[in-house]
MDTraj code that builds the backbone (N, CA, C; nanometers):
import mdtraj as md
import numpy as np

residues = "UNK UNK UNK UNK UNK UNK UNK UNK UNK UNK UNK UNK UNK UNK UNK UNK UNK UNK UNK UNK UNK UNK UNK UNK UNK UNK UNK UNK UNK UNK UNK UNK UNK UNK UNK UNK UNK UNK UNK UNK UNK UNK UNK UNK UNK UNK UNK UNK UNK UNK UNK UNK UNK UNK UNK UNK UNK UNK UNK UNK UNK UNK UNK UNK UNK UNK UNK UNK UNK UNK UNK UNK UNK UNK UNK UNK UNK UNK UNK UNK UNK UNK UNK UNK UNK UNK UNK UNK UNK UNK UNK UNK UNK UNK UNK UNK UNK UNK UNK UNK".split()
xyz = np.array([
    [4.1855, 1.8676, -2.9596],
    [4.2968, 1.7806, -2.9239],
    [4.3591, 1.8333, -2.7953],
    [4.3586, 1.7256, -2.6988],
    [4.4355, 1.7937, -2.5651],
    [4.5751, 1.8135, -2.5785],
    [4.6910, 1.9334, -2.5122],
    [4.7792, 1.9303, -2.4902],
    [4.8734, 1.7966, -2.4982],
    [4.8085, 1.6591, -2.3889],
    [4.9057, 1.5497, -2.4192],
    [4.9420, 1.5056, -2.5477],
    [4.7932, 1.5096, -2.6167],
    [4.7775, 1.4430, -2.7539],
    [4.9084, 1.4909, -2.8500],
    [4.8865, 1.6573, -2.8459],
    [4.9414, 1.7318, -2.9436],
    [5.1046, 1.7201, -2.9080],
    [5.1261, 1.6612, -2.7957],
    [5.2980, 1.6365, -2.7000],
    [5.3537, 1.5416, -2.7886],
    [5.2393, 1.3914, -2.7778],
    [5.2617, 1.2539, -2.8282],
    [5.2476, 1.2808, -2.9946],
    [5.1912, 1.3309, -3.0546],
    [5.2222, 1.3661, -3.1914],
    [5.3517, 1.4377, -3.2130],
    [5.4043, 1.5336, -3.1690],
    [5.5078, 1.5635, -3.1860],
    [5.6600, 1.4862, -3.1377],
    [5.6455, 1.4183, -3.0859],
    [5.7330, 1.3253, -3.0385],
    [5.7333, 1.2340, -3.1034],
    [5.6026, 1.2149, -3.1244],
    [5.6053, 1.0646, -3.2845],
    [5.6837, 1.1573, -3.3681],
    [5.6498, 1.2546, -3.4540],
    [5.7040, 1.2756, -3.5688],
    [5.8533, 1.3145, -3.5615],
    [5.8694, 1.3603, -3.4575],
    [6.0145, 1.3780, -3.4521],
    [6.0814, 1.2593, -3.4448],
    [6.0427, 1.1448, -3.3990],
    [6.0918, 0.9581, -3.4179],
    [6.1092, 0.9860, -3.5164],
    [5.9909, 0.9856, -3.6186],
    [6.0005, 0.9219, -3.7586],
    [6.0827, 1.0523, -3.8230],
    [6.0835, 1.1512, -3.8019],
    [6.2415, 1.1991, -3.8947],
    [6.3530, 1.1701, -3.8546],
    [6.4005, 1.2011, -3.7495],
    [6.5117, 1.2056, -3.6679],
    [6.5042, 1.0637, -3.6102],
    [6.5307, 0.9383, -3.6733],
    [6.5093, 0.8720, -3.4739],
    [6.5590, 0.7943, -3.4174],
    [6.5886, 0.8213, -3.3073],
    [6.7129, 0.7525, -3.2038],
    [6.7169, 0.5979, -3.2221],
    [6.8509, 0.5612, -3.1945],
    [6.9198, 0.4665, -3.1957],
    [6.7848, 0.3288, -3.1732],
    [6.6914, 0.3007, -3.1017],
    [6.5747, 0.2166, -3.0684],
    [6.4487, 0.2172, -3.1430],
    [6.4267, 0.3878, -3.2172],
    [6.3363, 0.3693, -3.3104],
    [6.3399, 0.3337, -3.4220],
    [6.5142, 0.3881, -3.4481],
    [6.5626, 0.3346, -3.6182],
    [6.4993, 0.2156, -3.6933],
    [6.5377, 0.0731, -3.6356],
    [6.4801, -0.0114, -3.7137],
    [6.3133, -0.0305, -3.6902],
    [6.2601, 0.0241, -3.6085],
    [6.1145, 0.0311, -3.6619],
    [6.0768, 0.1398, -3.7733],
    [6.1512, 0.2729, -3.7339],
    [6.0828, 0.3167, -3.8291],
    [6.1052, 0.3034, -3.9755],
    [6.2872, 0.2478, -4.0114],
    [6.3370, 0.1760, -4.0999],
    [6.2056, 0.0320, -4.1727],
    [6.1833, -0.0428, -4.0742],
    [6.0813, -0.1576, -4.1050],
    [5.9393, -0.0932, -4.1669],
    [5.8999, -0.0028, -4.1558],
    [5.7671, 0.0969, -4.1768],
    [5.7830, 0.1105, -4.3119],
    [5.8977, 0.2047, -4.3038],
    [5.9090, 0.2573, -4.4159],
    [5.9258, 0.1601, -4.5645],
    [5.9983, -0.0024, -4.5124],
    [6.0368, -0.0579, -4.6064],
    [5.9226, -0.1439, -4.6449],
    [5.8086, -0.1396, -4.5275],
    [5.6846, -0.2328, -4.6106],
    [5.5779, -0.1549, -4.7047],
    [5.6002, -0.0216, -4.6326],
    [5.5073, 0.0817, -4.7267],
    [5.6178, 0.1021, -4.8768],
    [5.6931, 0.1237, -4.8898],
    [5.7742, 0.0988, -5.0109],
    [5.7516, -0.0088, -5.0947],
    [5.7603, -0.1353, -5.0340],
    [5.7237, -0.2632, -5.0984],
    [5.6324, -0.2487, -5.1727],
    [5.4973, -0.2400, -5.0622],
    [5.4140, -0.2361, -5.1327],
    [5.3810, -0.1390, -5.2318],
    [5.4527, -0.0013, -5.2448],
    [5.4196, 0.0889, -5.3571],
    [5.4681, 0.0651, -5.4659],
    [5.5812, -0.0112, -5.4664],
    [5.6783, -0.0614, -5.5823],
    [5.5770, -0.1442, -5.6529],
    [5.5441, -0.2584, -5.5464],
    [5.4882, -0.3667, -5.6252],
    [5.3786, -0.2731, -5.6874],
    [5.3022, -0.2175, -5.6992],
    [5.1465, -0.1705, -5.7103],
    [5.2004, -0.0920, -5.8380],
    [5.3281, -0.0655, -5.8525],
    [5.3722, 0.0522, -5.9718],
    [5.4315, -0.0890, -6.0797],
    [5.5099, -0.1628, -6.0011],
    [5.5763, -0.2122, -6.0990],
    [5.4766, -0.3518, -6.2031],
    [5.3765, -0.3843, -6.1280],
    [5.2879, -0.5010, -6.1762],
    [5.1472, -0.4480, -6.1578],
    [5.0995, -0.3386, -6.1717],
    [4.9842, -0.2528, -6.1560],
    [4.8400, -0.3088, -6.1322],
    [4.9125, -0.4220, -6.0085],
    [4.8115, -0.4653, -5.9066],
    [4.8746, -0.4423, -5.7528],
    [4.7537, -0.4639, -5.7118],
    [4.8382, -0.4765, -5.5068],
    [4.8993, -0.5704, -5.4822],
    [4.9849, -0.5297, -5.3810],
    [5.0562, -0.6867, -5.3285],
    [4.9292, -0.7997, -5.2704],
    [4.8390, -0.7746, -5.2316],
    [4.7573, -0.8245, -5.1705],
    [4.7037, -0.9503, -5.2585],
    [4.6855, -0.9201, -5.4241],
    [4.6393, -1.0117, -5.4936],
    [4.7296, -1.0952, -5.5799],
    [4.8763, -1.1217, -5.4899],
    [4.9921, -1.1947, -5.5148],
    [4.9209, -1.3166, -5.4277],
    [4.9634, -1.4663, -5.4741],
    [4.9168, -1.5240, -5.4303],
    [5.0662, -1.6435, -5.3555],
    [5.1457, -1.5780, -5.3661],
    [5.2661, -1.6202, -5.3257],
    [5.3209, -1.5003, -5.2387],
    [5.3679, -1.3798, -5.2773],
    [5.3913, -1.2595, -5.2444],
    [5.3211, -1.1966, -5.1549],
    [5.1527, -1.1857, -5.1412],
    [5.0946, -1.1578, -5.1135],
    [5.0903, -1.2162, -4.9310],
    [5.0775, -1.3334, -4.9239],
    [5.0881, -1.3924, -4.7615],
    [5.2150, -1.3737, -4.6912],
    [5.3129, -1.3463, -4.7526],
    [5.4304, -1.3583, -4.7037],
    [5.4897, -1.2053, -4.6717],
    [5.3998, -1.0791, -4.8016],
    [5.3547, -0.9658, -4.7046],
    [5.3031, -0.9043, -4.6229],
    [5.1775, -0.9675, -4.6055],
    [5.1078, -0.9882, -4.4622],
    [5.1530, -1.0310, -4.3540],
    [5.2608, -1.1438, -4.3817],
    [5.3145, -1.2312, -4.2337],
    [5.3971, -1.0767, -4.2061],
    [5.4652, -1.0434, -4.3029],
    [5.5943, -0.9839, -4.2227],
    [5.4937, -0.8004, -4.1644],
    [5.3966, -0.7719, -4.1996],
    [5.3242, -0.6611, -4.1719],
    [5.2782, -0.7028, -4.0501],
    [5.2258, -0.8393, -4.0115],
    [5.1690, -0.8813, -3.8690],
    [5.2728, -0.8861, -3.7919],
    [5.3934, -0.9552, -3.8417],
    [5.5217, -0.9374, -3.7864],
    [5.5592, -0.7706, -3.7133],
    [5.5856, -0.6752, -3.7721],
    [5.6323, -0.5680, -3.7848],
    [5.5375, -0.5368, -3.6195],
    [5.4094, -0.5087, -3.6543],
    [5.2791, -0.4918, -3.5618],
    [5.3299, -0.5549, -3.4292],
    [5.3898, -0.6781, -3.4354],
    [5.4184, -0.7796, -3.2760],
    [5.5660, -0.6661, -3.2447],
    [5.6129, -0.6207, -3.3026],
    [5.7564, -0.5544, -3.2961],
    [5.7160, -0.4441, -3.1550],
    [5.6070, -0.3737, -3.2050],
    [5.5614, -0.2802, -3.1550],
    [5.5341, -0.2826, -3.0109],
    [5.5299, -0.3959, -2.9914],
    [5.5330, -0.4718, -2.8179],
    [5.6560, -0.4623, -2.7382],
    [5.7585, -0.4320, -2.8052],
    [5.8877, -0.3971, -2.7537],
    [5.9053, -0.2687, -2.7456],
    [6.0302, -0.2234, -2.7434],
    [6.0828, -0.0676, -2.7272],
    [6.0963, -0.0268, -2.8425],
    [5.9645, 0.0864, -2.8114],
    [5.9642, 0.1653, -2.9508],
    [5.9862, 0.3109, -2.9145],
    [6.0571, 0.3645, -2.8240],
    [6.0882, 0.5356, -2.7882],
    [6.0125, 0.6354, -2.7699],
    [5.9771, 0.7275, -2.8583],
    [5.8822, 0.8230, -2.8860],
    [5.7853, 0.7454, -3.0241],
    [5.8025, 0.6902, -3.0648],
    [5.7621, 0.6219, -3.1372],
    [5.5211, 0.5943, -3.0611],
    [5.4855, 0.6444, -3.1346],
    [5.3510, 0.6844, -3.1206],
    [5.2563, 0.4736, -3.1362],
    [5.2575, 0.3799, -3.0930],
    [5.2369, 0.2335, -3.1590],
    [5.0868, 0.2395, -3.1785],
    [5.0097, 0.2968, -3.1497],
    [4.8704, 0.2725, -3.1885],
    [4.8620, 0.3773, -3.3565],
    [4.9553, 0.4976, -3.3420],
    [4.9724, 0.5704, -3.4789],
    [5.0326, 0.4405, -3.5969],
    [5.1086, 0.4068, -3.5593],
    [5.2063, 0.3127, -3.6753],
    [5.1025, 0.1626, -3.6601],
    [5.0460, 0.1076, -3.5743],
    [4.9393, 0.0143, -3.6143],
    [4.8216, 0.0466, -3.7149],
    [4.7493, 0.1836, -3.7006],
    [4.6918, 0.1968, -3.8073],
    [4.7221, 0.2279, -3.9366],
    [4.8191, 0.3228, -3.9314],
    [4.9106, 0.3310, -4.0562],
    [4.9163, 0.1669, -4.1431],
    [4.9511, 0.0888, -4.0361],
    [4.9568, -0.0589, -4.1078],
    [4.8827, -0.1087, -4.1329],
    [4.7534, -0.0758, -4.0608],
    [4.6071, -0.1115, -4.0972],
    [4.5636, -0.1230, -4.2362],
    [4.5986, 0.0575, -4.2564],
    [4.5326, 0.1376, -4.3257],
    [4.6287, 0.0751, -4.4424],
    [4.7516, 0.0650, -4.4810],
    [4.8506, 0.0096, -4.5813],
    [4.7639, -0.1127, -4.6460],
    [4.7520, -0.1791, -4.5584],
    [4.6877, -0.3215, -4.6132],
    [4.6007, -0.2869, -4.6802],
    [4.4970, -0.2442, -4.6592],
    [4.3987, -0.2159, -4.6964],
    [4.4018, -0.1508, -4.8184],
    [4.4831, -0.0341, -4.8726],
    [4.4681, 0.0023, -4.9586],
    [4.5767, -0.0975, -5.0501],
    [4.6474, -0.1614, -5.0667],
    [4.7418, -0.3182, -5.1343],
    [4.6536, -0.4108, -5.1072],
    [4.5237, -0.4344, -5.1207],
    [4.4560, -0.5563, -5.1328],
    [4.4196, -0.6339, -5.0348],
    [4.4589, -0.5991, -4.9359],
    [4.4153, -0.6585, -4.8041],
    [4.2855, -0.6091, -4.7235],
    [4.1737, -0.6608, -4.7873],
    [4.0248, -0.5389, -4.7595],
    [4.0506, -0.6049, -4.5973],
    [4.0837, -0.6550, -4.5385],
    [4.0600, -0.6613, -4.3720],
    [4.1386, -0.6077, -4.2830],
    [4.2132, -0.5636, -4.3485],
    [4.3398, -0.4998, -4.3091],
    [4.4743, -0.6133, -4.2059],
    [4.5132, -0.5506, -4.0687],
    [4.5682, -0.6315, -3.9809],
    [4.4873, -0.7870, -3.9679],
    [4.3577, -0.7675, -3.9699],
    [4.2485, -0.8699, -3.9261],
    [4.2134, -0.9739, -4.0459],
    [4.3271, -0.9611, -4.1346],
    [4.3192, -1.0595, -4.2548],
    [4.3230, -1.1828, -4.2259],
])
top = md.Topology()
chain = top.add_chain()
for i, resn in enumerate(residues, 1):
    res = top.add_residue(resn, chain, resSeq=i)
    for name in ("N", "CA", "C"):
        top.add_atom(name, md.element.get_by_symbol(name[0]), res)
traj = md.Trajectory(xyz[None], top)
């Protein structure tokens, strides 16, 4: 891993603990779709993904979240937090992930 890499990782993670006034509601929005979906998966011990009401309307707002990322996101790492969202879907029922 080059020096920059290991810069831009640390600057991401310090967003996502600490993070300034511009990253807040993204990393706030992150946190509240990966929650969603863990709730749902605990509380009805399926994925959100195989909601058939629930399910599209978690996806819109995950594709949503993803277009966010086009704006001002700080130290905020956007190709890290796109796969993260990728990768979310995917494991809640969404085998295509973003590309659903």
């Amino acid at each position: 891993m080059s020096y920059s890499n290991c810069a831009w990782s640390h600057k991401h993670a310090l967003a996502c603990c600490s993070p300034a006034p511009c990253e807040k509601p993204i990393v706030g929005f992150r946190d509240a779709l990966h929650d969603y979906a863990e709730q749902y998966a605990e509380a009805y011990e399926t994925p959100i993904g195989d909601d058939g009401v629930l399910g599209p309307a978690f996806l819109r707002m995950a594709k949503a979240f993803v277009c966010l990322l086009d704006g001002e996101t700080g130290r905020l790492d956007c190709g890290t937090l796109w796969g993260e969202t990728d990768s979310m879907l995917k494991r809640h029922g969404f085998e295509k992930g973003l590309d659903t």
